[in-house]
C-alpha positions as CSV (number, residue, x, y, z in Angstrom):
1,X,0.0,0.0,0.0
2,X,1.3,3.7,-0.5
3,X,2.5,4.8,3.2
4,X,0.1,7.6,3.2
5,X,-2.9,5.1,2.3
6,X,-1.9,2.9,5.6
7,X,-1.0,5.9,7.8
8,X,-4.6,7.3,6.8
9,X,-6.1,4.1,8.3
10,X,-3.7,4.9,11.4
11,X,-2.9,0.9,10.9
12,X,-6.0,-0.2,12.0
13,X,-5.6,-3.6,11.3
14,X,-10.1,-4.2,10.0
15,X,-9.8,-1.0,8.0
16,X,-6.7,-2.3,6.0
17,X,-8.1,-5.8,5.7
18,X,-11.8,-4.1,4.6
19,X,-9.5,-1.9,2.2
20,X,-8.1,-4.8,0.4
21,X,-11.2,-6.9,0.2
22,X,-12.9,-3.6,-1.9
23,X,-10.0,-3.6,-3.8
24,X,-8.8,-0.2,-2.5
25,X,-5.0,-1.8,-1.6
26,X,-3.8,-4.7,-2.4
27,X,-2.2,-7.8,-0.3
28,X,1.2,-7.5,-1.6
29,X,1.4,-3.6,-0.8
30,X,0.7,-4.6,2.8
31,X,3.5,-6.6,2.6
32,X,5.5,-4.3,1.4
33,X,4.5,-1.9,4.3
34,X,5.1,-4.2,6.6
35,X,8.5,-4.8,5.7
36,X,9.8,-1.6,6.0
37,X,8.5,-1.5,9.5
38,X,11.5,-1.1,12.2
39,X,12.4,-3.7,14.5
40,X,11.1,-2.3,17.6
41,X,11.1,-6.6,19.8
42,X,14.0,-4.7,21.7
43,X,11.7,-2.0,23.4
44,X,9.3,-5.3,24.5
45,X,8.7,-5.9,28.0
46,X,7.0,-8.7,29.3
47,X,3.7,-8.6,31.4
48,X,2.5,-11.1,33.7
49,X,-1.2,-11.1,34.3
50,X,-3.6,-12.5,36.9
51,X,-6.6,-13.5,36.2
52,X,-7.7,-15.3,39.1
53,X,-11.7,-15.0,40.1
54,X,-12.3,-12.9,43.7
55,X,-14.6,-15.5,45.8
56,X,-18.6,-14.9,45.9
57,X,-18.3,-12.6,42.9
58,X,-19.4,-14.4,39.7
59,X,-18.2,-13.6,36.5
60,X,-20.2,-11.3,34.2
61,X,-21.4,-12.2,30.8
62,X,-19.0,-12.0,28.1
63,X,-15.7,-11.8,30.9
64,X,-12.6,-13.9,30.2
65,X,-11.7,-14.3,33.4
């Protein structure tokens, strides 16, 4: 995709994909873009999360944990 078609979409990954199925962009551009991405695994951190249940509170509807 041209840069400034994928920066318009602020890289919102359902506009992109909606872009390419209506022919707007094509798979291969997104590749393209992609590639030229940096390397940014070295600013990572990893997150450790809980997700144990609090006793006598059910979960709600529609929550993972």
């Amino acid at each position: 995709m041209e840069r400034d078609r994928i920066e318009d979409t602020k890289r919102d990954r359902r506009v992109i994909e909606r872009k390419i199925r209506q022919g707007e962009a094509t798979a291969e551009e997104l590749q393209g873009y992609l590639q030229e991405l940096p390397d940014l695994s070295w600013n990572a951190e990893e997150v450790t999360v809980s997700l144990e249940r609090k006793k006598g509170k059910p979960a709600e509807k529609g929550n993972a944990h």
